[in-house]
N, C-alpha and C positions, 0 to 999 in steps of 0.2 A: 573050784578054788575061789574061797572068797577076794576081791579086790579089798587091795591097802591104801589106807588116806595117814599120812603126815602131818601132824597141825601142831604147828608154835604157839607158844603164848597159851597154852591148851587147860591152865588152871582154872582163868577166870572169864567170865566176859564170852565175849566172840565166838574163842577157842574152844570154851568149856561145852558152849553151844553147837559147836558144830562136831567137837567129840561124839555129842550124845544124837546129835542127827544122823551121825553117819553111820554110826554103831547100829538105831535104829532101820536103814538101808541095808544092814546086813554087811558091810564093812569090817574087815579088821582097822582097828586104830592104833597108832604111832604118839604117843602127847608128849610134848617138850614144853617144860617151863624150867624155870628156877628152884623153883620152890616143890621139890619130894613130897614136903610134908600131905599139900594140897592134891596132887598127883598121886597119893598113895589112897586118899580117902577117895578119889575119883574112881581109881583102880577099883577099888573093893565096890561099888556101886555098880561098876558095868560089867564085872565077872559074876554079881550076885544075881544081876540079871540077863543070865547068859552069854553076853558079849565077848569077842576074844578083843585084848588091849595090848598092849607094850608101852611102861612110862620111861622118859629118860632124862634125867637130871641134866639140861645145860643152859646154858648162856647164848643166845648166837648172835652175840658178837664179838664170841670167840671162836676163832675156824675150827679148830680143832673139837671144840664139840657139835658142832653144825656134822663135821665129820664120823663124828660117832652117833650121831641121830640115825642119820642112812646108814653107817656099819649093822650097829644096832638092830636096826630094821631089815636088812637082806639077812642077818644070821638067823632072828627068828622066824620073818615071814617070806626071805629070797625073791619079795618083787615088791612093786611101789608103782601105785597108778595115779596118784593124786597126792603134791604137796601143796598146801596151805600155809603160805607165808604168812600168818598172824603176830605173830611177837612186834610188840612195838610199845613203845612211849612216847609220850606228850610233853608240851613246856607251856606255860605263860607268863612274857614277861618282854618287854621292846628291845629290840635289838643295840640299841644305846647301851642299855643297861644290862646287858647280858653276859656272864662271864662265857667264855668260848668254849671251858668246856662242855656247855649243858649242849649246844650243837654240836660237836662230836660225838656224846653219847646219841643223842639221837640217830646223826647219822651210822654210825654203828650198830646198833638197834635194829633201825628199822632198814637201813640200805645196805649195809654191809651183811645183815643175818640173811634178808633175802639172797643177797648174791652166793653166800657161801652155802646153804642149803640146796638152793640151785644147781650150783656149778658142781656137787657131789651128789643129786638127785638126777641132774637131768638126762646120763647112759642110759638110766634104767626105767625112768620115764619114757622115753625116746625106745625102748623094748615093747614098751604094751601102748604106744600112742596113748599115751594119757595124759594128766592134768596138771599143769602150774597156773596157783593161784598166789595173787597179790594182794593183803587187804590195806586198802589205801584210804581213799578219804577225799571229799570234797578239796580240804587242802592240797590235794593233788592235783587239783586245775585251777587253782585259784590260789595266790600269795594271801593267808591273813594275819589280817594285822595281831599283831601277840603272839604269831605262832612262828615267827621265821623259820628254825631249826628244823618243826614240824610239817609245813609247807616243801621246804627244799630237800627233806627225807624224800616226802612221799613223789614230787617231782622226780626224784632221781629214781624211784623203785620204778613208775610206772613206763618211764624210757628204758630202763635195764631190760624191761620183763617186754617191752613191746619191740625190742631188739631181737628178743630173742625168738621172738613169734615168727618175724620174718627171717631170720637164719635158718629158721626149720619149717620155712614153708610148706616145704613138698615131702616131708616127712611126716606129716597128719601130727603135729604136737598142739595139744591145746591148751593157748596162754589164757585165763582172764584175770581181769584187773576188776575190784570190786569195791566202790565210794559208798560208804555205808551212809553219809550223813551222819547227823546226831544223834548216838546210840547209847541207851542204858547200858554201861558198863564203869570197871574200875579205873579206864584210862584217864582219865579228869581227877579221880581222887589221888593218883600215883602223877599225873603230871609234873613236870619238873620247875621251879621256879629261878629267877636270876642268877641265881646263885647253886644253882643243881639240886637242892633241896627238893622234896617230895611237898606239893604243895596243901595235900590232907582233907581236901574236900571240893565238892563238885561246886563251880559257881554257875550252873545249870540244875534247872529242875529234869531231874530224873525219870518221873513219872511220863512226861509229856513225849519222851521222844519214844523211836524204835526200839523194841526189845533186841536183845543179845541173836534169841529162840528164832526171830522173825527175820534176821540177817542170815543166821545158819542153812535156814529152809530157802532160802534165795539163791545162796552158794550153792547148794546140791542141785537145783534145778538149773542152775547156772553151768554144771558142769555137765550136766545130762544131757543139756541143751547146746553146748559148748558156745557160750557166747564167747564175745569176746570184750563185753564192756559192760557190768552194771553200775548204773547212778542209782541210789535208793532215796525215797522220801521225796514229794514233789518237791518241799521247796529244794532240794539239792539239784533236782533234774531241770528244775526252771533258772538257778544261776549258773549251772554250767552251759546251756544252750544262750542264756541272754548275753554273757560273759561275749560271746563270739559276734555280738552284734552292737551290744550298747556295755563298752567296756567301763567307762567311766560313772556310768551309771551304777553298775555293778560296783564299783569300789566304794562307791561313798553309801551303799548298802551295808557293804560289809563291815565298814568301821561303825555304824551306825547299830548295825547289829553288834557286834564285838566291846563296845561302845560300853552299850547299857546291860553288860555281865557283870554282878556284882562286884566290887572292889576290883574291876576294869582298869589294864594298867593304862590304858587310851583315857586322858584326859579332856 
């Protein structure tokens, strides 16, 4: 019997990459996003070439469809070895000037979608010792600047999920948490601005970071491997280690970096 992987945010980006990695694994796949339309052209592409799939139209950060994800998923496929918390949104804009709700959605999004997929995934996880995964983000060990809402998401996902690691110690569950660094994807073009607005375009160049493809292939080995922590991209891996020694140094990097992003709301 094939094993089943669960992936959010599963349209574009990360998700979409790790759909088609897993599928290539020999995986059944689970894909949640918003957006049918996108999920429906994914569909026809991985049953065309062979793959068995399941799409399911939700939101998660809304419980009740986080709850019909896993429904969903044990009606057609009756097990679940690996959830992929990817669903997530971005913001850039200072906390001065930030209407509150663009930090609630965030934290909705990306802390609260995790928790609730979780909390209805993790029985049956917990059946086949298998995999929760978290995609987090250097702003998970690091506050930056422009990113409050996004920074304090991923904080909170990465203590949720490493909570949960040790309540199921001795029950072989395997959590990992995964900081991609700066990744070619839509998350920057959909980012949210002061005002919850979608801000329409990357102020990073594209080309120069991580592929989507090249994060995916990380996570499968990551779960094969059952780590329990990746940092991707040296420089991600060199400010989270230097972070724990030369912290100030590290901060006046980071505005410095964050700084000179074009139309940077850091003056």
């Amino acid at each position: 019997m094939k094993k089943v992987a669960i992936i959010t945010g599963a349209s574009s980006g990360i998700g979409l990459a790790c759909a088609k990695e897993f599928v290539s694994r020999n995986f059944s796949v689970v894909l949640a996003a918003r957006s049918i339309e996108k999920l429906s052209e994914i569909e026809s592409e991985i049953l065309k070439n062979g793959g068995d799939v399941l799409i399911v139209k939700a939101d998660v950060s809304v419980e009740e469809d986080c709850k019909k994800i896993i429904d969903d998923t044990l009606n057609r496929f009756k097990r679940i070895d690996v959830l992929i918390n990817n669903a997530g949104i971005s913001m850039r804009a200072l906390f001065k000037d930030l209407d509150l709700k663009v930090i609630r959605s965030l934290m909705d999004t990306n802390f609260w979608g995790t928790v609730y997929c979780t909390k209805y995934a993790l029985p049956h996880i917990l059946l086949n010792q298998g995999s929760i995964v978290g995609v987090s983000s250097i702003a998970g060990f690091m506050g930056l600047p422009g990113r409050t809402g996004y920074s304090a998401s991923k904080f909170a996902m990465q203590g949720f999920l490493e909570t949960i690691r040790v309540e199921h110690l001795y029950e072989n569950l395997h959590v990992m948490i995964v900081a991609p660094g700066f990744t070619a994807s839509n998350i920057r073009n959909a980012a949210l601005n002061a005002h919850g607005n979608k801000q329409g375009e990357s102020p990073r160049d594209e080309g120069k970071m991580m592929t989507s493809e090249e994060v995916a292939a990380h996570i499968y080995q990551g779960i094969v491997r059952r780590k329990r922590l990746i940092v991707l991209t040296a420089q991600g891996k060199l400010a989270v280690l230097l972070r724990k020694f030369i912290p100030k140094f590290i901060d006046r990097m980071e505005y410095k970096l964050m700084k000179a992003e074009p139309n940077s709301p850091l003056k």
